[in-house]
gemmi code that builds the backbone of each chain (N, CA, C; Angstrom):
import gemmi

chains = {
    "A": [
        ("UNK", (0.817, -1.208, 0.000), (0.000, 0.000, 0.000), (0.852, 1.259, 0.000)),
        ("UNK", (1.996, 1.377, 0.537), (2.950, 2.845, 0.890), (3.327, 2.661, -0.326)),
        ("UNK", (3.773, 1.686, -1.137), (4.323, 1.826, -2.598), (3.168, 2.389, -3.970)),
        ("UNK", (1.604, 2.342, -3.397), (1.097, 2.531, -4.371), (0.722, 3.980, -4.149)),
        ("UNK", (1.037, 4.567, -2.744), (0.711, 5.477, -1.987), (2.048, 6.415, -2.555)),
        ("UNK", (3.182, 5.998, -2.048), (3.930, 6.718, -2.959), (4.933, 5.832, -3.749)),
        ("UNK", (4.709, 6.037, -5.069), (5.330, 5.064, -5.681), (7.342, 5.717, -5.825)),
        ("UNK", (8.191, 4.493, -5.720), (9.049, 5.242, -5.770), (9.720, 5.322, -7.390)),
        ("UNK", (11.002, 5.793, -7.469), (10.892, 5.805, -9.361), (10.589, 6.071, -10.150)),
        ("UNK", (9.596, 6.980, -9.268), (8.459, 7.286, -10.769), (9.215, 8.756, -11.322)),
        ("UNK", (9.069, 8.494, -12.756), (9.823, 9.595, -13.580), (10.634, 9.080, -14.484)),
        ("UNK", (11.324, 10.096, -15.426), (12.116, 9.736, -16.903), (13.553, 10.135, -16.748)),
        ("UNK", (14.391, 9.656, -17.515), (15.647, 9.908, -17.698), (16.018, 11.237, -18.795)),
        ("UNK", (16.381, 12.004, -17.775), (16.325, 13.412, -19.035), (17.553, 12.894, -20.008)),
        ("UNK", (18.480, 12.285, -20.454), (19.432, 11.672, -21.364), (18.826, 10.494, -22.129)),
        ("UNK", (19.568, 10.499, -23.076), (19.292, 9.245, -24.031), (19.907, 7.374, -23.539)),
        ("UNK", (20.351, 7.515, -22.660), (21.256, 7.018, -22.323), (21.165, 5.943, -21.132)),
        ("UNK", (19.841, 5.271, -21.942), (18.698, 4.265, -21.178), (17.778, 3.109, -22.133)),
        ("UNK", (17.788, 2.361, -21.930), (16.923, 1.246, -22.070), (15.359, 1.733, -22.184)),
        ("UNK", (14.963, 1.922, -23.002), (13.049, 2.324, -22.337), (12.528, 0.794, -23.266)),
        ("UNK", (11.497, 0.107, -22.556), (10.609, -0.484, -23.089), (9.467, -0.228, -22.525)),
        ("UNK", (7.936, 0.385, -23.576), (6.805, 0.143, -23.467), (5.920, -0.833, -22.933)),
        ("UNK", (5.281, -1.381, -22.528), (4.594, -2.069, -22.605), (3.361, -2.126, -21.803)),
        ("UNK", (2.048, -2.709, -22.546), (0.847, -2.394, -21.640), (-0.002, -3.978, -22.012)),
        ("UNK", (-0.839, -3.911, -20.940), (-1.732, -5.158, -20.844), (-2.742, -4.817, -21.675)),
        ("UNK", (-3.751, -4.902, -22.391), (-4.673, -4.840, -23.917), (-5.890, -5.159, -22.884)),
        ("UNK", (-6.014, -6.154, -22.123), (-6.892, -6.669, -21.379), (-7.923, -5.472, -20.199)),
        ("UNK", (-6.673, -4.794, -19.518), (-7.361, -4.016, -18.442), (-6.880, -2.608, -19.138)),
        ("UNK", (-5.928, -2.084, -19.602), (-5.672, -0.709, -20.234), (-4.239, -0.482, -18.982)),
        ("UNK", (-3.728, -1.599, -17.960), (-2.748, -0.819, -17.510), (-1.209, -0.836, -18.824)),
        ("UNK", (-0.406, 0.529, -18.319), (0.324, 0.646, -19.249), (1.803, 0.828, -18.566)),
        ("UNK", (2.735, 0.521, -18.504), (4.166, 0.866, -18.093), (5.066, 1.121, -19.339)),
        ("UNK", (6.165, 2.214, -18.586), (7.320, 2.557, -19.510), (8.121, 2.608, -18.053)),
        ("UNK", (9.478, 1.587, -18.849), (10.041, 1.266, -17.847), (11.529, 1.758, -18.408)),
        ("UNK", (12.367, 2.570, -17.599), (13.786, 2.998, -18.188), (15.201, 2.590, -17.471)),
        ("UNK", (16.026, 2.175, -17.963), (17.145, 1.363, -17.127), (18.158, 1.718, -17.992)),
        ("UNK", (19.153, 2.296, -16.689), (20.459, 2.935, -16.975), (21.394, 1.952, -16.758)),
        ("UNK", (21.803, 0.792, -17.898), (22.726, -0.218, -17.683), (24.180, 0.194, -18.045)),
        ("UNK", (24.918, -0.131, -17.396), (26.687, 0.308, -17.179), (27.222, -0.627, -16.636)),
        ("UNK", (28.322, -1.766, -17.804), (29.258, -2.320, -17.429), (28.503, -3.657, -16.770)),
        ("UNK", (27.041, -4.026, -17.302), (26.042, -5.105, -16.862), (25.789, -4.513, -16.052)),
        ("UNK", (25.248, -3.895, -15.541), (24.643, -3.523, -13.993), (23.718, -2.523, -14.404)),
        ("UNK", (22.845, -2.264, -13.394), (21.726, -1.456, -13.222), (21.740, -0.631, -12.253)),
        ("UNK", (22.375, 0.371, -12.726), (22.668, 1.354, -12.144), (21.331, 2.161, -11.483)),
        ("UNK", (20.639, 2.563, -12.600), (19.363, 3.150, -11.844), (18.493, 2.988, -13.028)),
        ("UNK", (17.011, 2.805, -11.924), (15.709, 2.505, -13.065), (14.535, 3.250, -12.776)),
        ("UNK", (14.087, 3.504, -13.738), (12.892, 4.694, -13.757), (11.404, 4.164, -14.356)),
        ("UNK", (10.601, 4.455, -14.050), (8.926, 4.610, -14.180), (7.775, 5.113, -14.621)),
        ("UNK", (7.371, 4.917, -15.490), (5.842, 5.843, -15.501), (4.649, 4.993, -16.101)),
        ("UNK", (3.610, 4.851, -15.280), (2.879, 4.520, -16.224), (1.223, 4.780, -15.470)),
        ("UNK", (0.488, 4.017, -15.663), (-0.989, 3.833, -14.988), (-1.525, 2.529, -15.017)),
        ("UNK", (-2.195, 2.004, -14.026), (-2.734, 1.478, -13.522), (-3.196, 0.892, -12.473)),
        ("UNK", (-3.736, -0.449, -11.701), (-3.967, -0.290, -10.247), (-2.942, -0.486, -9.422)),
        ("UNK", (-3.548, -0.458, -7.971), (-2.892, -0.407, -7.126), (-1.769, -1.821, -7.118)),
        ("UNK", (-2.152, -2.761, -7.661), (-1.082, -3.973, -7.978), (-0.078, -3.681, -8.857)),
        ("UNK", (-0.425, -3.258, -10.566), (0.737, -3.143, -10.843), (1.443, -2.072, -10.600)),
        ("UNK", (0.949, -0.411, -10.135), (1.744, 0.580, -9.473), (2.513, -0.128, -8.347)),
        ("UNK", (2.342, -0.591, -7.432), (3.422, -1.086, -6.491), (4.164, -1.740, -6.580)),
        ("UNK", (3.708, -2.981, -7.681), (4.983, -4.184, -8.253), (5.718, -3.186, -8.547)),
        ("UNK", (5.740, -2.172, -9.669), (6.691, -1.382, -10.667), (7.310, -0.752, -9.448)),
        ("UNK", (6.862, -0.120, -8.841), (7.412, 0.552, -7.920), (8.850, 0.129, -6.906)),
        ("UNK", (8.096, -1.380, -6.578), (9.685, -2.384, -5.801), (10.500, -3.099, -6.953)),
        ("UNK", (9.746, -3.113, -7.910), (10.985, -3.832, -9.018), (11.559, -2.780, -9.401)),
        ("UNK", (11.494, -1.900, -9.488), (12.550, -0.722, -9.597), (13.529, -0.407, -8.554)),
        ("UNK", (12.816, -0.667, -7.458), (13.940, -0.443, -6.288), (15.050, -1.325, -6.037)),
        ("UNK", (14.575, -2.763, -6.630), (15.079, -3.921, -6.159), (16.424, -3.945, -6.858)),
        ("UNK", (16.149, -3.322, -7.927), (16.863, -4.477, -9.330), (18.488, -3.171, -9.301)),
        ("UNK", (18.180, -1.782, -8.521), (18.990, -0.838, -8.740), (20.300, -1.729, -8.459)),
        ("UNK", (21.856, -1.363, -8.825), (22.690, -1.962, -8.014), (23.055, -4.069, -9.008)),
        ("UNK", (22.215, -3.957, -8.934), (22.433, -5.446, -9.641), (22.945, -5.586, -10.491)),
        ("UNK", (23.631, -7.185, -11.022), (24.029, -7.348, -12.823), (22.619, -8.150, -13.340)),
        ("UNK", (22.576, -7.436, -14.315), (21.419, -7.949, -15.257), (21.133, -9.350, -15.203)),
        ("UNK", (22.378, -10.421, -14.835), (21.754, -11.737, -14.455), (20.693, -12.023, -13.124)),
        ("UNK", (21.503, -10.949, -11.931), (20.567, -11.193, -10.698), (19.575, -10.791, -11.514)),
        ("UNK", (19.379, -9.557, -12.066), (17.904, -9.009, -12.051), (16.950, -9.811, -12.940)),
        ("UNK", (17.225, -10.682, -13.471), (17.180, -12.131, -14.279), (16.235, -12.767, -13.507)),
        ("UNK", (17.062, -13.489, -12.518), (17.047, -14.277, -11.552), (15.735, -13.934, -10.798)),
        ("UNK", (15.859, -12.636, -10.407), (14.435, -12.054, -9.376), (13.275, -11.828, -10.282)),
        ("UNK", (13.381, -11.664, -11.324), (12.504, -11.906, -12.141), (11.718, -13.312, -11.921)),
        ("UNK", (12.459, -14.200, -12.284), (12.223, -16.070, -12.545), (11.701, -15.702, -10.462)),
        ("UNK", (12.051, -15.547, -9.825), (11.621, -15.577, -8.378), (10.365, -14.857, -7.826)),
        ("UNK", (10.180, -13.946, -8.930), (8.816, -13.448, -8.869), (7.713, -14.195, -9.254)),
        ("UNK", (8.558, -14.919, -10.731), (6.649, -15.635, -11.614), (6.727, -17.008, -10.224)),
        ("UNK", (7.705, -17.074, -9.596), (7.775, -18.557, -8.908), (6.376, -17.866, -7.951)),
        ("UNK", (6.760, -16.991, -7.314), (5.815, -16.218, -6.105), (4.578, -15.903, -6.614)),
        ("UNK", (4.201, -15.436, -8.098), (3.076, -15.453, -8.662), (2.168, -16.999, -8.769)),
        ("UNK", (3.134, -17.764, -9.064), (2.546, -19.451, -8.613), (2.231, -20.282, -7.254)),
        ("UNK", (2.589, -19.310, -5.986), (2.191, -19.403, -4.788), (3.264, -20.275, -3.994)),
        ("UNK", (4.434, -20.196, -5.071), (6.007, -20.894, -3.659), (6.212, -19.742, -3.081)),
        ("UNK", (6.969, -19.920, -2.439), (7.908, -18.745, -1.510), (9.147, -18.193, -1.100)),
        ("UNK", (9.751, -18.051, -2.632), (10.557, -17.600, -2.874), (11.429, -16.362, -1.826)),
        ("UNK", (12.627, -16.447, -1.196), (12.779, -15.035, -0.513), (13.468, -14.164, -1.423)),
        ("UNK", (13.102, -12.639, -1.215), (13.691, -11.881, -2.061), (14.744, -10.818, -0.841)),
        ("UNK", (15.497, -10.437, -1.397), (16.595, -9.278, -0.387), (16.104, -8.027, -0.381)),
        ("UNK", (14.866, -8.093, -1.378), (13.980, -6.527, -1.299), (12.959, -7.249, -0.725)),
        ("UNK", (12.648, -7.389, 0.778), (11.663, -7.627, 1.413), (10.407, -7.601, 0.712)),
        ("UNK", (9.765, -5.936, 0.568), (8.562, -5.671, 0.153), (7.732, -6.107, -0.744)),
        ("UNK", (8.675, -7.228, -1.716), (8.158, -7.342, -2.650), (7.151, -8.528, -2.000)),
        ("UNK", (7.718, -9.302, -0.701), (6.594, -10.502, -0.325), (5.286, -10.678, -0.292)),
        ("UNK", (5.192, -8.730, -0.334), (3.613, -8.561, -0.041), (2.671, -8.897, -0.586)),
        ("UNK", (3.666, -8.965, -2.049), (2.784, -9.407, -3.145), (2.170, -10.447, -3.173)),
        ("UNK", (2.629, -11.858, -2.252), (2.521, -13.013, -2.783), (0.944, -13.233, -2.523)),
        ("UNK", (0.801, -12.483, -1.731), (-1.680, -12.704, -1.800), (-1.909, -12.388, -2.931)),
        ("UNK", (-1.126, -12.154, -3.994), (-1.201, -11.844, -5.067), (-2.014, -12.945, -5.982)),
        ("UNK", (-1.094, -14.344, -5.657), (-1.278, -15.562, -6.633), (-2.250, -16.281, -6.113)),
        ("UNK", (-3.670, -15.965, -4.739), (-4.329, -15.998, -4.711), (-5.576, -15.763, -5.508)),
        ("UNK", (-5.337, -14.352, -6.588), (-6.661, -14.197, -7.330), (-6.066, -14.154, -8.675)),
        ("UNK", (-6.177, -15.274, -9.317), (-5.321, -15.383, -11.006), (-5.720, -14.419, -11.723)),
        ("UNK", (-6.923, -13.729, -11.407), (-7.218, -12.344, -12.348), (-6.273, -11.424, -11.936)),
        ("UNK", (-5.827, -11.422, -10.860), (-4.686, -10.292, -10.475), (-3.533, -10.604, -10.734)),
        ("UNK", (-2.932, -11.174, -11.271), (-1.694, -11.750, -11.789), (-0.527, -10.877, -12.739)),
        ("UNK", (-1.579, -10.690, -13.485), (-1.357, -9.695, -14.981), (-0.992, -8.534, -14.068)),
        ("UNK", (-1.432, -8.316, -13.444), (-0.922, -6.983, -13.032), (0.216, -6.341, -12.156)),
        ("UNK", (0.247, -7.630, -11.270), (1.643, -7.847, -10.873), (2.612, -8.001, -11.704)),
        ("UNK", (2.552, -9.086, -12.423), (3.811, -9.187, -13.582), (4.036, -8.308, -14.634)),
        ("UNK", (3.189, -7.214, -14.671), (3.614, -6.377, -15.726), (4.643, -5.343, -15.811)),
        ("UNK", (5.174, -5.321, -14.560), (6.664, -4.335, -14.482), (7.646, -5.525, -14.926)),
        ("UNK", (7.600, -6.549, -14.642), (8.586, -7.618, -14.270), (8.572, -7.830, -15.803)),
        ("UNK", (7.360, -8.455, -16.386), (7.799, -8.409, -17.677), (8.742, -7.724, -18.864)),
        ("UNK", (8.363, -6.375, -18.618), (9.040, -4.979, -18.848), (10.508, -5.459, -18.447)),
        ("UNK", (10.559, -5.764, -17.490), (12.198, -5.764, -17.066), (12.740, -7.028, -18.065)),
        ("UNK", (12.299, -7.971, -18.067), (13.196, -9.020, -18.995), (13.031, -8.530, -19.954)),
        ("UNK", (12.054, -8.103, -20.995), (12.438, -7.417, -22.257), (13.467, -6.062, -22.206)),
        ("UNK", (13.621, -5.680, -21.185), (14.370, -4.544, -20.885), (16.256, -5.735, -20.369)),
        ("UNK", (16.212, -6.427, -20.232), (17.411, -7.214, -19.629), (17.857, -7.280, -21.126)),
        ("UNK", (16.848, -7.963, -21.755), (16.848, -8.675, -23.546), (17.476, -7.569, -24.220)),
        ("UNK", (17.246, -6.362, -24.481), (17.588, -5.412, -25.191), (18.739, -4.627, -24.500)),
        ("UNK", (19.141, -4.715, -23.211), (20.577, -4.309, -22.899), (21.253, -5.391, -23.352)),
        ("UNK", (21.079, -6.318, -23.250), (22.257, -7.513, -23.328), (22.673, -7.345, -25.100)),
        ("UNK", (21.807, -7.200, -25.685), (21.783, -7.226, -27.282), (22.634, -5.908, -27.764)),
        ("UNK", (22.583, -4.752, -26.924), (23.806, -3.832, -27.452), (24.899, -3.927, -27.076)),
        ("UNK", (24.992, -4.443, -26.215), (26.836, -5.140, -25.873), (27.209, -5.084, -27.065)),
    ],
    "B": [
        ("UNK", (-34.679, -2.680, -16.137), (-34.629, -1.013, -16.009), (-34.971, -0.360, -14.392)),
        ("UNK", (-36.032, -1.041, -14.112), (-36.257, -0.691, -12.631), (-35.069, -0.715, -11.582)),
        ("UNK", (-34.691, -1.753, -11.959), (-33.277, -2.040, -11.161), (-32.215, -1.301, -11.204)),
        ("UNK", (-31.931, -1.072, -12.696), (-30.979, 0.046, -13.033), (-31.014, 1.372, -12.522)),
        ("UNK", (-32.495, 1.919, -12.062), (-33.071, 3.141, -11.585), (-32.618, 3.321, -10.649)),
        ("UNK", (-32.891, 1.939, -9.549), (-32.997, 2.171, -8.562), (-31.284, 1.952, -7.843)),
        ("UNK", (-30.291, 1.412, -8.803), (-29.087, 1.591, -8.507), (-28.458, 2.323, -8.692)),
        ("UNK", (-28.507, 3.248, -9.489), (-28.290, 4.617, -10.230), (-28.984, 5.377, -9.205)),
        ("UNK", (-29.889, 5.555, -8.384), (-30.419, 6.618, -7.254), (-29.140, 5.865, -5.994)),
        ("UNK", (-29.280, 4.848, -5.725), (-28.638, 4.319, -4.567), (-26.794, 4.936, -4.412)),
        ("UNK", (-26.709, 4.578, -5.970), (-24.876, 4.524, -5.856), (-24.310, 6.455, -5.982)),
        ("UNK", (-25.811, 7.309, -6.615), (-25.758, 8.137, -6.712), (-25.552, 8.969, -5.478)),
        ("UNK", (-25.849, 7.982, -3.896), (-25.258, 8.798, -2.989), (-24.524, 8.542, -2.039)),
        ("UNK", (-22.878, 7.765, -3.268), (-22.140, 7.969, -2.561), (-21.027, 8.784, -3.076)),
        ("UNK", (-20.290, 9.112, -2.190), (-19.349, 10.338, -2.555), (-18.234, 9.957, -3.400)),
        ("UNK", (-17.867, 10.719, -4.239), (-16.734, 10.069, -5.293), (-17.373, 8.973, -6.064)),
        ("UNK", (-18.268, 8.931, -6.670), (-18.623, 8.090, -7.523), (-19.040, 8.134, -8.823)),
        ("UNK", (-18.894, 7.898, -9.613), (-19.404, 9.044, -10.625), (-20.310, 7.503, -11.813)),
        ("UNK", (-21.227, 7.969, -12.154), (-22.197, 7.248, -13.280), (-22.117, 7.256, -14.620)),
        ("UNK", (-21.575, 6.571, -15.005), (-21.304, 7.297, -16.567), (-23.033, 6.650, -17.593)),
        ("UNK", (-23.041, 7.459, -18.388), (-24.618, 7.706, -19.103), (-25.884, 8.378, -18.899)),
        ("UNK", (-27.338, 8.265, -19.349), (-28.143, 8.415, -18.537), (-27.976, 8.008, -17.272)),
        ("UNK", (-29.290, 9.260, -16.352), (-28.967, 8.963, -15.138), (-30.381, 8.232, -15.226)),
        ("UNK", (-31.376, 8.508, -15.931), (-32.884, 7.589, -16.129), (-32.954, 6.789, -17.574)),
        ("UNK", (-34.148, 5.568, -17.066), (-34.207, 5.216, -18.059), (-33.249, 4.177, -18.860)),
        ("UNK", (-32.361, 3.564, -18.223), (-31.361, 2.950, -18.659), (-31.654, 1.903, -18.859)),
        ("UNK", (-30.709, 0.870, -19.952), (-30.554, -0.347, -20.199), (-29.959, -1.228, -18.309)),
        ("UNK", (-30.294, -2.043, -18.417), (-30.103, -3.101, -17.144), (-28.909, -3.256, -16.329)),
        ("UNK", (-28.180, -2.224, -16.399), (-26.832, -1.926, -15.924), (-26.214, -0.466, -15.666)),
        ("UNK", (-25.392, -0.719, -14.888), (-24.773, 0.425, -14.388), (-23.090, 0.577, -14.429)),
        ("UNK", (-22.870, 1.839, -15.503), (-20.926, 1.653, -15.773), (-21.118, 2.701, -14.542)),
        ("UNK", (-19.555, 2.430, -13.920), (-19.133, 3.772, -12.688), (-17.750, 3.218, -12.569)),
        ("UNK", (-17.696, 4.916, -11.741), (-16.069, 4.835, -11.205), (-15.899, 5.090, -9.850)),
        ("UNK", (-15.402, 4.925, -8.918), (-15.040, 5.182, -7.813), (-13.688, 6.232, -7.787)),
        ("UNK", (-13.357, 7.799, -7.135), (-12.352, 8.376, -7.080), (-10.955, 8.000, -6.741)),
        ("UNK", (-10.320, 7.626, -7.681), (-8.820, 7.380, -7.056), (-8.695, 5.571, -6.695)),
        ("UNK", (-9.885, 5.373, -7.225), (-9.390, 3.456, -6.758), (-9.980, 3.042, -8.621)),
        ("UNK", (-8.670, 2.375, -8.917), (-8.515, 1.749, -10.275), (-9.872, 0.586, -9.967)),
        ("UNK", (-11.140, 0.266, -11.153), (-11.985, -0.593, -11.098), (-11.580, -1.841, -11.457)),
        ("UNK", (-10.230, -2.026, -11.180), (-9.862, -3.708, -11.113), (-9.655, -3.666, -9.516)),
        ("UNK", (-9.260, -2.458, -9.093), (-8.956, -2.925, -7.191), (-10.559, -2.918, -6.893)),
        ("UNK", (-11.255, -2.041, -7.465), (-12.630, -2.169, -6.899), (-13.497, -3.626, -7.146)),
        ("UNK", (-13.299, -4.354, -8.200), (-13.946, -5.534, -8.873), (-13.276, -6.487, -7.841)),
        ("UNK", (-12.232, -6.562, -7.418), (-11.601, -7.078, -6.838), (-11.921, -7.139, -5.522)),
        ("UNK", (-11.966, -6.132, -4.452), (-12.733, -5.802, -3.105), (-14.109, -6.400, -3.300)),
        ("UNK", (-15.182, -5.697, -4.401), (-16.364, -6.179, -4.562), (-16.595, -7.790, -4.638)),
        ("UNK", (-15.827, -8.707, -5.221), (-15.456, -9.859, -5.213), (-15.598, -10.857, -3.926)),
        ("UNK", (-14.303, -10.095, -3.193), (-14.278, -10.827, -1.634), (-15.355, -10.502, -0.861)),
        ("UNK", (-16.579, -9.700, -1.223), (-17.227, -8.941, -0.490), (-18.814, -9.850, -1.100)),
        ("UNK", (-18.173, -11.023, -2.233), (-19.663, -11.777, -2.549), (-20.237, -11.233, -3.674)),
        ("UNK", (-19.656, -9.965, -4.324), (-20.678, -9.053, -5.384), (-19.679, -9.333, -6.603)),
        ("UNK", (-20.130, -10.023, -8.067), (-19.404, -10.018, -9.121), (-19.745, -8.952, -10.037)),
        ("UNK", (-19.104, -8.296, -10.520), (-19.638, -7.343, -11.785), (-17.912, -7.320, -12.647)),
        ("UNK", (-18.292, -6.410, -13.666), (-16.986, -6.144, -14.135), (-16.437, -5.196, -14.544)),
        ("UNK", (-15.140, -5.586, -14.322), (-14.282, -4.047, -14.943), (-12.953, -4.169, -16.300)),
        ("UNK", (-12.790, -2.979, -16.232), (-11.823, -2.839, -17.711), (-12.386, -1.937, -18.618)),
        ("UNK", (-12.258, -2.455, -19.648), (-12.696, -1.656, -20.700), (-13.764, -2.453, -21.887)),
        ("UNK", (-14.223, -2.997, -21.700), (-15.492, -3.472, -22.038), (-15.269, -3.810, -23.474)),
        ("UNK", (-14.481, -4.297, -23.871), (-14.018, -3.910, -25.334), (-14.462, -2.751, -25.895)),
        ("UNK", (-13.950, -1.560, -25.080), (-14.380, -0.343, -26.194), (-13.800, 0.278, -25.723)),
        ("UNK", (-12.143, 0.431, -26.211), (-11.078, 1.525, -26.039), (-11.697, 3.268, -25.834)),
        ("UNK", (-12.214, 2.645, -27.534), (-12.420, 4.170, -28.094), (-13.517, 5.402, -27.436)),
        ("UNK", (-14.394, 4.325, -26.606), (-15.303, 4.752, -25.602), (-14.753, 5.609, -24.169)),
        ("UNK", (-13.952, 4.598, -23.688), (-12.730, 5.219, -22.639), (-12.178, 6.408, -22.589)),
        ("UNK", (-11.194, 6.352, -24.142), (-10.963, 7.465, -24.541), (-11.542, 9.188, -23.928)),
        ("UNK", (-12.575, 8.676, -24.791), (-13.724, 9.662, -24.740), (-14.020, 10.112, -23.396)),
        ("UNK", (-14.550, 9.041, -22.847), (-14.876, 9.532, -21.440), (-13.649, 9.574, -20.876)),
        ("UNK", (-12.091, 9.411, -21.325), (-11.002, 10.102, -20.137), (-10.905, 9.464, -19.320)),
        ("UNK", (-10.993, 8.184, -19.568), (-11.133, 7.284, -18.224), (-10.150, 6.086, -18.728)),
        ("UNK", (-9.054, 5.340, -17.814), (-8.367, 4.132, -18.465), (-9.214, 3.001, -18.493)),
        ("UNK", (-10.684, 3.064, -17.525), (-11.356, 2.157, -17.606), (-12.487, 2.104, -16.408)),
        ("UNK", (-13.403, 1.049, -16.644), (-14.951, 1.335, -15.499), (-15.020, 0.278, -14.998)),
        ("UNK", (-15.854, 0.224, -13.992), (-16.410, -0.834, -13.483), (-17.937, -0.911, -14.067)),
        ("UNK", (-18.313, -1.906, -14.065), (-20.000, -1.699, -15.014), (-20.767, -3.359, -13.816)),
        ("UNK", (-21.526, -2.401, -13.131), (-22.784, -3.799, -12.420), (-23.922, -3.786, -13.372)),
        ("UNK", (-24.009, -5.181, -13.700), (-25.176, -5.593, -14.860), (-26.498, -6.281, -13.962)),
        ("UNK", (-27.510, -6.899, -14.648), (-28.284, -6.857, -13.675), (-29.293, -8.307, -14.949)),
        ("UNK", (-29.876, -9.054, -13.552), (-30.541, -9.860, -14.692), (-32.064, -10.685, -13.800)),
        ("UNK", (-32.407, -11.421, -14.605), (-33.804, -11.516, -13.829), (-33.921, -12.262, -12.394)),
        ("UNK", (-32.741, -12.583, -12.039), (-32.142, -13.154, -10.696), (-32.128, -11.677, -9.773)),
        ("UNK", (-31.761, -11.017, -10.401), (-31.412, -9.660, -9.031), (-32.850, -8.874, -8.542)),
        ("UNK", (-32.354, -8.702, -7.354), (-33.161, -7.924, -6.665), (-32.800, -6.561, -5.821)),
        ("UNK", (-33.176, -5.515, -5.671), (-33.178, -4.510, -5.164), (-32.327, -4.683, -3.744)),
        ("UNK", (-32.504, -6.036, -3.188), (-31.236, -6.316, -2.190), (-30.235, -6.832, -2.212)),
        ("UNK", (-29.826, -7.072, -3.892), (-28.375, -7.059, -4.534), (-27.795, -6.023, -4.510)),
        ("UNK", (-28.606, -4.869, -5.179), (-28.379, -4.146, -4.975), (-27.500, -2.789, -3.557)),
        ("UNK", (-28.337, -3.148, -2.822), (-27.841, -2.784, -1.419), (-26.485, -3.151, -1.176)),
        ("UNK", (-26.390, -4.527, -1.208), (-25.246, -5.178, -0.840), (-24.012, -4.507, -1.809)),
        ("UNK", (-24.213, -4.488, -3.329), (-23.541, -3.964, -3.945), (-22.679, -2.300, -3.365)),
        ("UNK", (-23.636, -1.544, -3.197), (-23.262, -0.372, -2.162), (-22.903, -0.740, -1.030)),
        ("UNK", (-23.237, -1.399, -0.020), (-22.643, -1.662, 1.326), (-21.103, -1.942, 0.616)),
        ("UNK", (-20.841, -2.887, -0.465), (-19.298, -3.088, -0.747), (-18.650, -2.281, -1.693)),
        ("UNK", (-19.240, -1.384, -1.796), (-18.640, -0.291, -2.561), (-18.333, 0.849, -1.585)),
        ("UNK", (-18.948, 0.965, -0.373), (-18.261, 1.694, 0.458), (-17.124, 1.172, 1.347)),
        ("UNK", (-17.629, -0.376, 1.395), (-16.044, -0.994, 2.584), (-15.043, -1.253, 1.185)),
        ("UNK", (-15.240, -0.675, 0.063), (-14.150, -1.036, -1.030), (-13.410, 1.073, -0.605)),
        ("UNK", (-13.778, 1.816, -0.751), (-13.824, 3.067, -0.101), (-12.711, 3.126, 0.846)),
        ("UNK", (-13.544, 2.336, 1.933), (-12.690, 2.105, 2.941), (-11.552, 1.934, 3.098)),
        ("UNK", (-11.577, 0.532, 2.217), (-9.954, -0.100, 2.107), (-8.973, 0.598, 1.792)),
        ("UNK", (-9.023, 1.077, 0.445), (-8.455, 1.940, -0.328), (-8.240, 3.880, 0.424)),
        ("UNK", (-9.629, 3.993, 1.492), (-9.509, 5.405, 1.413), (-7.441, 5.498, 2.511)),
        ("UNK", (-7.191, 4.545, 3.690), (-6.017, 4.379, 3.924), (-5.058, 4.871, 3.250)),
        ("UNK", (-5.289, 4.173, 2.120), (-3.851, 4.489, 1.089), (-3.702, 5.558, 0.627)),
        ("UNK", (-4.883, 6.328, -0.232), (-4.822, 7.518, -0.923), (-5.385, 8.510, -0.127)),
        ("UNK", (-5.531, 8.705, 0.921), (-5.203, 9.724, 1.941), (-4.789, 9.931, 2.820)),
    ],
}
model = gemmi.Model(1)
for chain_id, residues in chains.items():
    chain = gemmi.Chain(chain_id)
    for i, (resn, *xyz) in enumerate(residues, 1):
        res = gemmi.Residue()
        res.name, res.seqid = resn, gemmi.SeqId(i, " ")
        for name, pos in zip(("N", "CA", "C"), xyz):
            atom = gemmi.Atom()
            atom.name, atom.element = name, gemmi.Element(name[0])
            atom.pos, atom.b_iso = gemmi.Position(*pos), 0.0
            res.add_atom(atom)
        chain.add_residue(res)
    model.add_chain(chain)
structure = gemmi.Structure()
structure.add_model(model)
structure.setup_entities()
């Protein structure tokens, strides 16, 4: 709730000098643009904007926080540890907050909305790795 | 239609809610929005609360658009419902209020 309350990340990279991938769910109208400043494999810092509910505003919100600091494999990794947590194991993550989510994989209609930052991020992993 | 009337007067008094269409006279359903709570968290609350209806965008982007909205919640209504579906529907549209009022204020 404090993440959807205030989301953190939210905002653009005034430089070119970022990763952006689009992407939105067709189904409910939520939409994310997700921006990642990769340097030397790592994720230096990641940015936000988009709309929709209170699920996927807060996912986006801790997968942005989480992934700062990482090499694109961890942020890989927490990815694959999220859809695990969307399937109702219990995965631990080192960004606490994200556990909150896991009442998540209780209502399969709410699913989509959780995973839609996360998605964003592996197509966003996919397209840093490819300009190496 | 009766039903629709009489949910359209009911939901009409609660605060932050808004009706989209006629306010009389309507086809057997009711589109709305609740202020500041996305109608998938609301479909969702309404849900655990026993009341199904739906939300999104109804297949009609271009409708959305228009009305400026990313999307509605819409309670439909059929020869099963009664005027104390209704109720209930509002009783969980205000503890959906509730939930949510925490966060966004």
């Amino acid at each position: 709730m404090d993440h959807y309350k205030n989301p953190r990340n939210r905002g653009r990279f005034e430089d070119s000098e970022s990763v952006t991938i689009d992407l939105n769910n067709p189904t409910c109208g939520d939409k994310i643009s997700l921006q990642m400043k990769v340097r030397d494999g790592k994720v230096q810092d990641a940015k936000f904007i988009g709309e929709g509910c209170s699920i996927s505003l807060s996912s986006a919100s801790m997968m942005t926080d989480a992934i700062k600091g990482k090499t694109l494999d961890e942020a890989l990794n927490m990815a694959e540890s999220f859809s695990s947590l969307m399937k109702g194991e219990h995965p631990e993550f080192e960004y606490e907050d994200i556990e909150a989510l896991s009442g998540v994989s209780k209502f399969p209609a709410r699913i989509k909305c959780a995973t839609l930052a996360w998605n964003a991020l592996r197509k966003g992993i996919e397209q840093a790795k490819e300009v190496k | 239609m009766q039903l629709a009337d009489y949910a359209v007067q009911r939901m009409s008094e609660i605060e932050g809610l808004t009706v989209y269409g006629p306010l009389k006279n309507r086809a057997g359903l009711v589109t709305f929005n609740v202020d500041d709570i996305h109608p998938h968290d609301v479909a969702t609350v309404l849900d655990a609360e026993g009341v199904a209806i739906r939300a999104g965008h109804h297949c009609c982007q271009p409708l959305m658009r228009w009305l400026n909205v990313t999307a509605t919640a819409r309670a439909s209504f059929y020869l099963y419902n009664t005027e104390d579906d209704i109720d209930k529907l509002v009783t969980a549209i205000l503890k959906t209020k509730e939930y949510f009022g925490h966060a966004i204020r």
